[in-house]
KOLTINU-84630 format. One record per residue (C-alpha): residue number from 1; residue in one letter; z, y, x. Coordinates in nm, 2 decimals, always signed. Each point is the difference from the previous one (the first is absolute). Example, Ala and Ser with C-alpha at 12.3 -4.5 7.8 and 13.67 -1.06 7.14 Angstrom:
  vexvex  zake      up   north    east
       1     a   +0.78   -0.45   +1.23
       2     s   -0.07   +0.34   +0.14
REM end
This chain:
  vexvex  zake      up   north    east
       1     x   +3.11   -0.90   +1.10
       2     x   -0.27   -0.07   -0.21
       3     x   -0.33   +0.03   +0.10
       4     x   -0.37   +0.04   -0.14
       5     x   -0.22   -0.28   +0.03
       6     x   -0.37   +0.05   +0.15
       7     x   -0.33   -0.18   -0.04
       8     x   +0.04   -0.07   +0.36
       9     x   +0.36   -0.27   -0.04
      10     x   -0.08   -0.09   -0.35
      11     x   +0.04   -0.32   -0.13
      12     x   -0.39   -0.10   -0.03
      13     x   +0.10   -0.24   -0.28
      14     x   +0.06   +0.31   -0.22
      15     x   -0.40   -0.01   -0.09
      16     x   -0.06   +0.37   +0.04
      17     x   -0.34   +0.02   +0.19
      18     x   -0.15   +0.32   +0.22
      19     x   -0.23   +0.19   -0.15
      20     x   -0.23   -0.03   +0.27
      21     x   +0.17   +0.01   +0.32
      22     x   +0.07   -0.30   +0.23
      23     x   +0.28   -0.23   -0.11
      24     x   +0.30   -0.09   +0.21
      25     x   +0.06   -0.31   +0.07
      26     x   +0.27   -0.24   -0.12
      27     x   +0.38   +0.05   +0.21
      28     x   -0.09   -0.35   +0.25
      29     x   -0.36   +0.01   -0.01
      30     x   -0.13   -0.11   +0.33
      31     x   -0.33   +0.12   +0.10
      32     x   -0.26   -0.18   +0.19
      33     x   -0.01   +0.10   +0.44
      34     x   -0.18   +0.28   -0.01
      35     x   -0.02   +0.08   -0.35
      36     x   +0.20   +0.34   +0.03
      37     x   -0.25   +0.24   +0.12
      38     x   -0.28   -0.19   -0.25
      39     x   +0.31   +0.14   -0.25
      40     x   +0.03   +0.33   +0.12
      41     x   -0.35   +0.08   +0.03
      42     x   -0.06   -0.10   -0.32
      43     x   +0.24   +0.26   -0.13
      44     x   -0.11   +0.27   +0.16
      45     x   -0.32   -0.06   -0.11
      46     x   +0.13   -0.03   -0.38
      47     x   +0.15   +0.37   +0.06
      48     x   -0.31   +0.11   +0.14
      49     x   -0.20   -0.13   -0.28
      50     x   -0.04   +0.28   -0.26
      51     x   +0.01   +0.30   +0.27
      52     x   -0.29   -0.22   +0.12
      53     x   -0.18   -0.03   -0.26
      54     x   +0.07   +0.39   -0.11
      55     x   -0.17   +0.12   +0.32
      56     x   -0.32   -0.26   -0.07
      57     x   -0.04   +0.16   -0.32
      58     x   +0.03   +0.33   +0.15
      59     x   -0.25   -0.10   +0.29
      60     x   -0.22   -0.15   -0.24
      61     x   -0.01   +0.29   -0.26
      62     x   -0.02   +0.25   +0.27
      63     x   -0.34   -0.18   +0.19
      64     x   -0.15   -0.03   -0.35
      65     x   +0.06   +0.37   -0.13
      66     x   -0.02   +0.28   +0.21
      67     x   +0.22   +0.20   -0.27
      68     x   +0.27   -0.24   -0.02
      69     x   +0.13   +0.10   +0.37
      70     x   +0.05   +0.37   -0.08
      71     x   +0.35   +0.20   -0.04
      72     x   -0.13   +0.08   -0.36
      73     x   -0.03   -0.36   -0.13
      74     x   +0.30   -0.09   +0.22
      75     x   +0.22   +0.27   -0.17
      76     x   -0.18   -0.18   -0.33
      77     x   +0.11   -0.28   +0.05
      78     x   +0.39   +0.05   +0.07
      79     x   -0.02   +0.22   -0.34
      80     x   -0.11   -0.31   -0.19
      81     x   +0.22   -0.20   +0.20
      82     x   +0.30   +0.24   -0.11
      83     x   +0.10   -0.13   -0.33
      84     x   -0.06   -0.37   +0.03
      85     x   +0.19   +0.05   +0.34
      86     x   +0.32   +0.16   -0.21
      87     x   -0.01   -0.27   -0.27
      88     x   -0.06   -0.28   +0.26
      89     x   +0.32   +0.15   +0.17
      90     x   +0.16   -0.06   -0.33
      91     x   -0.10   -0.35   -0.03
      92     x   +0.07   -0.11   +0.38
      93     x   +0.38   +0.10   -0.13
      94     x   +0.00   -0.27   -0.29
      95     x   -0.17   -0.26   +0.17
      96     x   +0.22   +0.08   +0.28
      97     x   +0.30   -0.14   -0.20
      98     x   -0.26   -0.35   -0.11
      99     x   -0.10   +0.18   -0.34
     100     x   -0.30   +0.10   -0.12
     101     x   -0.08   +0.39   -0.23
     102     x   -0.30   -0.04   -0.22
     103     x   +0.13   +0.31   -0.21
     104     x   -0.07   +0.26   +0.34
     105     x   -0.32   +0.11   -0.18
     106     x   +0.20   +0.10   -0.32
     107     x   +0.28   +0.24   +0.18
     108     x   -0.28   +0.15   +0.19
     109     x   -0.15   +0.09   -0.38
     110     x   +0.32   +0.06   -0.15
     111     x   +0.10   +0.26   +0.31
     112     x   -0.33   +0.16   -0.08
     113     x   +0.03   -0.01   -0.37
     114     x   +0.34   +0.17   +0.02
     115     x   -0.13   +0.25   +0.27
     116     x   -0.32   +0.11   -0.17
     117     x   +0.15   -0.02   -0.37
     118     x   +0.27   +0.31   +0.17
     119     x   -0.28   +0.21   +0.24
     120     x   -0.20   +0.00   -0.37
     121     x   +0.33   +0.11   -0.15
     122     x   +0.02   +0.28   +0.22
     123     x   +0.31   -0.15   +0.19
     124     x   +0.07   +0.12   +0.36
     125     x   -0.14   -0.26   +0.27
     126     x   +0.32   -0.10   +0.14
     127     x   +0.13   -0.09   -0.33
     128     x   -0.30   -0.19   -0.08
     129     x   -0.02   -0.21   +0.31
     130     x   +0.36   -0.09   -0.05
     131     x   -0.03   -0.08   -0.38
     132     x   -0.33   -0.19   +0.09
     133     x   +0.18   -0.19   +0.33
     134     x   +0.28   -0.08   -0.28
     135     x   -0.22   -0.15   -0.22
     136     x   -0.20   -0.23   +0.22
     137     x   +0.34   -0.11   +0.12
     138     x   +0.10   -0.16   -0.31
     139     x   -0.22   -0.30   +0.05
     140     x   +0.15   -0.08   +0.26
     141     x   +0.41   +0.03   -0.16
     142     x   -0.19   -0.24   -0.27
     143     x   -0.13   -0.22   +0.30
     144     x   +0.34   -0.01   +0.17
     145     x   +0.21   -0.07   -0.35
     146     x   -0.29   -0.32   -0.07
     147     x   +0.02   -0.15   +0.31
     148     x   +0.39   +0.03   +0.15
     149     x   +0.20   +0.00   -0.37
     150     x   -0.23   -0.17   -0.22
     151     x   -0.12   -0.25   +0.30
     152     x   -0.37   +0.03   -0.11
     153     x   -0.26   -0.11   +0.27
     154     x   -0.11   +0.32   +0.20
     155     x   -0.37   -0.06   -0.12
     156     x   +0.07   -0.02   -0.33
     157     x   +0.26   +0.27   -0.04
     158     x   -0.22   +0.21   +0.17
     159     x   -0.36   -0.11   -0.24
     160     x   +0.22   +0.07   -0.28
     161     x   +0.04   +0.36   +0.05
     162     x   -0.35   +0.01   +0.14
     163     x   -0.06   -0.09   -0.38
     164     x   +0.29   +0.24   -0.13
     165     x   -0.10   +0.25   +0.25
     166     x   -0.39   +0.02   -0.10
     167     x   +0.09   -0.02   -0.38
     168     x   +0.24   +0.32   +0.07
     169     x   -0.30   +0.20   +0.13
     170     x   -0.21   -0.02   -0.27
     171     x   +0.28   +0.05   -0.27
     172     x   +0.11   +0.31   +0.18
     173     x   -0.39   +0.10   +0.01
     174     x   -0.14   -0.05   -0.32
     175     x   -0.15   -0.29   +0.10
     176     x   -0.04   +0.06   +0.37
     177     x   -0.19   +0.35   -0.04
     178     x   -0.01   +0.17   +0.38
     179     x   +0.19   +0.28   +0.04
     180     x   -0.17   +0.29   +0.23
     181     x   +0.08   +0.26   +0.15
     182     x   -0.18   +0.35   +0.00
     183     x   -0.02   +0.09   +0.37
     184     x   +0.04   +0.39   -0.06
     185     x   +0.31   -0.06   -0.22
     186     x   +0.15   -0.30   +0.28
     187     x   +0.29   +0.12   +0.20
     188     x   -0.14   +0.08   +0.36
     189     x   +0.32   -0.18   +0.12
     190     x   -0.11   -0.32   -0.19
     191     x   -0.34   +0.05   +0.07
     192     x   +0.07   +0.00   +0.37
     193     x   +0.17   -0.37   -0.01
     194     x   -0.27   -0.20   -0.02
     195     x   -0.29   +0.29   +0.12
     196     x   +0.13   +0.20   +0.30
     197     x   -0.01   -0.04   +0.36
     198     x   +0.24   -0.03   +0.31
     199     x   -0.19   +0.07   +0.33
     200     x   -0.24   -0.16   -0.15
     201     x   +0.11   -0.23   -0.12
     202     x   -0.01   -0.12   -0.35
     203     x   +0.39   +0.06   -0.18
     204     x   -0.01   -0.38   -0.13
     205     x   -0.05   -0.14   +0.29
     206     x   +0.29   +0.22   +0.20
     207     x   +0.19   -0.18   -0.38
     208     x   -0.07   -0.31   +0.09
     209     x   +0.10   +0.01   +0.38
     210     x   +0.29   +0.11   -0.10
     211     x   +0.09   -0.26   -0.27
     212     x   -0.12   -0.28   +0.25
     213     x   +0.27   +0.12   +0.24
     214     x   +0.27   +0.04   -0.27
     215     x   -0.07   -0.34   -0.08
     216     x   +0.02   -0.17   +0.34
     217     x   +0.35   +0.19   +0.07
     218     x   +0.07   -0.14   -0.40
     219     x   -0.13   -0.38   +0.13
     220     x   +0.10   -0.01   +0.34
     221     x   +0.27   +0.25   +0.11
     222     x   +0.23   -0.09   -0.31
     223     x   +0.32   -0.23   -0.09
     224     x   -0.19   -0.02   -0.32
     225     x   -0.35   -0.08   +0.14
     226     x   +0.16   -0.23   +0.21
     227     x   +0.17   -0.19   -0.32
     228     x   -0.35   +0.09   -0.20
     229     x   -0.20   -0.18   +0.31
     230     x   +0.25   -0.31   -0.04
     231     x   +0.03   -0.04   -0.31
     232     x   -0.40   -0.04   -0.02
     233     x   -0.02   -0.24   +0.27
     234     x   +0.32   -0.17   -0.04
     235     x   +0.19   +0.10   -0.39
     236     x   +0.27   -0.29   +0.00
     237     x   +0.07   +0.03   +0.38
     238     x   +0.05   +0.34   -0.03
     239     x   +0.24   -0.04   -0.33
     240     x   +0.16   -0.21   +0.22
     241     x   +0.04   +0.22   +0.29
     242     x   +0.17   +0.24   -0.28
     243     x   -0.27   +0.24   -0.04
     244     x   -0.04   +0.15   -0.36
     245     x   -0.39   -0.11   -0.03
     246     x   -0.02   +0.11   -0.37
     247     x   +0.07   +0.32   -0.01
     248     x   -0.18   +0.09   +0.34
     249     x   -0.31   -0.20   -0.14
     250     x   +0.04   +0.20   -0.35
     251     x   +0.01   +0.31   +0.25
     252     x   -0.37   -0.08   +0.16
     253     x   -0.11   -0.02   -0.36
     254     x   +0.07   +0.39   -0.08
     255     x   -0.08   +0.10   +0.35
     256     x   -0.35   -0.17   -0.02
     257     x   -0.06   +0.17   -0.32
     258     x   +0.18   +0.36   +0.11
     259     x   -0.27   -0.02   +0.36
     260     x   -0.35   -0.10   -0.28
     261     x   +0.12   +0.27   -0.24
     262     x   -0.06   +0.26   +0.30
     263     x   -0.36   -0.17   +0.00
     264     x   -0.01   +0.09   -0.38
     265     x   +0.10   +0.36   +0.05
     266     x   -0.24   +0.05   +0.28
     267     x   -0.29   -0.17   -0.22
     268     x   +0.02   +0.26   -0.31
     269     x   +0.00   +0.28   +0.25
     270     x   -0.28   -0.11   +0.20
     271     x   -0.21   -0.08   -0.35
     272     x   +0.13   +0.27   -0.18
     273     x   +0.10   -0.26   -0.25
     274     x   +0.14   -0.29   -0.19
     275     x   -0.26   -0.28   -0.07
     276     x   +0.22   -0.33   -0.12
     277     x   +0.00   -0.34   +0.20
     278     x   -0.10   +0.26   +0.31
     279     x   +0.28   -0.20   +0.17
     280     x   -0.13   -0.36   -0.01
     281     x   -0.25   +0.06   +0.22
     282     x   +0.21   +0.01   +0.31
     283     x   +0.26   -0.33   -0.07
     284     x   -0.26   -0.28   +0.12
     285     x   -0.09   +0.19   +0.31
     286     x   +0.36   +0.09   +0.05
     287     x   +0.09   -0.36   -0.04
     288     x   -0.27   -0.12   +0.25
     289     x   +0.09   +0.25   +0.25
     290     x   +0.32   -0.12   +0.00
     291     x   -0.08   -0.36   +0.09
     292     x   -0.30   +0.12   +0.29
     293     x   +0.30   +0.17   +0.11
     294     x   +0.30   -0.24   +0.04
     295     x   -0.23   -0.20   +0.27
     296     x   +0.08   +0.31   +0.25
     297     x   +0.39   -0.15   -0.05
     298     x   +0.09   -0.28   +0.28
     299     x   +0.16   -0.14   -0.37
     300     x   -0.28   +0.06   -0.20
     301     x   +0.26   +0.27   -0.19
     302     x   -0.17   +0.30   -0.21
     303     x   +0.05   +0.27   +0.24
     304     x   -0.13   +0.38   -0.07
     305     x   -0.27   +0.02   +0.32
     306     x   -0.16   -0.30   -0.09
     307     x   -0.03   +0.11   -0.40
     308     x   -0.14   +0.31   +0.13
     309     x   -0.22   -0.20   +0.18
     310     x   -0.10   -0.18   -0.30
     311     x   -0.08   +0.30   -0.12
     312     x   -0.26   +0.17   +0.21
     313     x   -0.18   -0.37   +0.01
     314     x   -0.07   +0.05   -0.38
     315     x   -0.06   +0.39   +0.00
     316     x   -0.20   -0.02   +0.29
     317     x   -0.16   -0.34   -0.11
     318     x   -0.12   +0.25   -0.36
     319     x   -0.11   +0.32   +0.20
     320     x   -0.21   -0.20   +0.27
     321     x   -0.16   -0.16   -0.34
     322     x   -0.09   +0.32   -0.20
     323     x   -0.13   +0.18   +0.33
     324     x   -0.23   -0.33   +0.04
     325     x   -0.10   +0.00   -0.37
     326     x   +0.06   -0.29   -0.08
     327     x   +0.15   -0.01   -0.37
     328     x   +0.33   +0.03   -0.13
     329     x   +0.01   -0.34   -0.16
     330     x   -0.03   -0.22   +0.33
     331     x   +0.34   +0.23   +0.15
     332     x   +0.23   -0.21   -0.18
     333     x   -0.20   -0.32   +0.14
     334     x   +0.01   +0.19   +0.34
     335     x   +0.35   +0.05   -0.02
     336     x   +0.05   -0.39   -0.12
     337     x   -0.13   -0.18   +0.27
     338     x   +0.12   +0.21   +0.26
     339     x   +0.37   -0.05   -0.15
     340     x   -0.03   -0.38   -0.01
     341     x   -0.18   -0.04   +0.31
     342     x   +0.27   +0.20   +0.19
     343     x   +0.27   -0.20   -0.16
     344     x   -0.15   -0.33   +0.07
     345     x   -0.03   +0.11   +0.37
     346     x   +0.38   +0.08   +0.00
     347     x   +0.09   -0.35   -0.16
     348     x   -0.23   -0.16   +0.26
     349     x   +0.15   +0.19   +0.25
     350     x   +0.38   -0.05   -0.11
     351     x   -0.06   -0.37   -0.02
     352     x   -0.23   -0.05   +0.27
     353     x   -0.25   -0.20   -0.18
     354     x   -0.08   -0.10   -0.36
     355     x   -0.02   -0.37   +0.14
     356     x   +0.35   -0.12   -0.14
     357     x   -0.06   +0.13   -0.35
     358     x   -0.36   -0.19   -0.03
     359     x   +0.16   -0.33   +0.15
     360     x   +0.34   +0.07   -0.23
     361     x   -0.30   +0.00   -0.30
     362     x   -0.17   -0.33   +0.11
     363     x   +0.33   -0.16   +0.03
     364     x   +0.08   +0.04   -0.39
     365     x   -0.33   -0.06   -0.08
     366     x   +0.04   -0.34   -0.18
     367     x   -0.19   -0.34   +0.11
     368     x   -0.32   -0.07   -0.10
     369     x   +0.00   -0.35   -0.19
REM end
């Protein structure tokens, strides 16, 4: 009976690193007396890491602002966090598999092209969203033809339809002219996607919630997760084991781009609106939230808590910034260090110390004459 192989019994020779998490060590590896609990507390601790550092932001925002603890800002905050959180879920599922989507920004714009283009049309909503979902979908059938039958490299399959994709928008636009919607003349059904309320609470973020779980039952209650998981931690063990990895890894392609054109559809209808290249704005954070996330995972694996983890660090990191004042062109630095330092930690803590790697770089240094 065949069977999947996991990060966990891999062969370490296979050269497939974690993306953050601790590594396991090699089958026969014998650890120092006493060494084990060092080990495990040094996991735990790696896990902990960005929920720690997500409640020190929220500490430190919250003693420096008295508006920034308040149910108002907090419900804010999850609707800004809404979006990125759907087209983060979208990317966890591609990197999942060891790829990488650079063209989530362009089906979030082409689902709202497609969606906006029909509401202006005077198409009914649910036709709209469907034709618009459609749409945003096709970048990732393109993704999943470049990278499984044409064997292109994930990151450049997918940059190529980022080119493509952009180009398409403006063709289709006259150049990449908006497209807006009058509000009295918008659908209230449309209207209400991206505007209304449930108890409350904002109808993007009830979205997103739902997407997130979708996904983890996609990811992690699956056969085809399962294979999708393997496959990006271990592709030729798994081909071996007599999984199909192709076609499930051409799958996360079009799912990842299916779960970011909801974002798309959600975006015209909360702007009213088409504005072109809307949709890049959310594939770096979605990428970084990804990796701040896959620490939470004992195998450093992209996992959809920890991406929605990432998340809130960067939407919260933004808020606490604009209620300070401080301006929007130090966010991104903000946002930068607090990535890399939180990163570095996890490698410090996954490998215990960065001692070996600055010996290992005095050892090839070459001998002074």
């Amino acid at each position: 009976m065949s069977t999947v192989v996991d990060r966990s019994s891999a062969d370490p020779s296979s050269g497939v690193p974690p993306l953050g998490g601790p590594s396991t060590p090699a089958p026969g590896a014998r650890h120092a007396p006493g060494s084990a609990e060092p080990d495990r507390l040094r996991r735990r601790a790696t896990r902990l890491l960005a929920p720690g550092v997500l409640a020190l932001i929220v500490l430190v925002f919250a003693i420096l602002t008295p508006t920034f603890a308040t149910g108002g800002n907090a419900v804010s905050v999850l609707s800004a966090a809404s979006l990125v959180a759907i087209a983060a879920c979208a990317m966890t599922v591609v990197v999942r598999g060891g790829g990488i989507d650079l063209s989530i920004g362009v089906a979030v714009d082409l689902a709202a092209l497609g969606a906006t283009a029909l509401i202006a049309d005077g198409y009914v909503t649910w036709f709209a969203v469907v034709v618009g979902v459609a749409f945003g979908t096709l970048a990732g059938v393109v993704n999943a033809l470049l990278v499984t039958v044409l064997r292109i490299r994930a990151f450049l399959a997918t940059l190529s339809v980022w080119f493509v994709g952009t180009s398409v928008q403006q063709l289709l636009t006259d150049g990449g002219a908006p497209i807006y919607l009058r509000r009295p003349t918008t659908p209230d059904s449309f209207a209400a996607l991206g505007n209304a309320t449930v108890a409350g609470v904002p109808l993007p973020v009830v979205v997103a919630a739902g997407v997130a779980v979708v996904t983890w039952l996609l990811l992690d209650r699956t056969r085809w997760g399962r294979v999708v998981t393997a496959a990006g931690e271990q592709r030729t063990a798994t081909t071996i084991a007599g999984r199909a990895t192709r076609p499930a890894l051409g799958a996360a392609f079009v799912v990842a781009a299916a779960i970011a054109s909801v974002a798309g559809v959600l975006l015209d209808s909360r702007s009213y609106g088409f504005v072109g290249g809307s949709g890049q704005a959310y594939v770096l954070d979605a990428i970084g939230a990804v990796f701040i996330g896959a620490t939470l995972s004992r195998y450093g694996r992209p996992n959809v808590l920890g991406t929605l983890v990432g998340v809130l660090v960067f939407t919260i990191l933004s808020n606490g910034l604009a209620l300070l004042g401080v301006s929007y062109y130090y966010d991104g630095l903000v946002r930068g260090v607090v990535l890399v330092a939180l990163l570095v930690t996890a490698s410090v803590l996954a490998r215990g110390t960065l001692g070996p790697s600055i010996r290992g770089l005095r050892r090839r240094r070459p001998a002074s004459t």
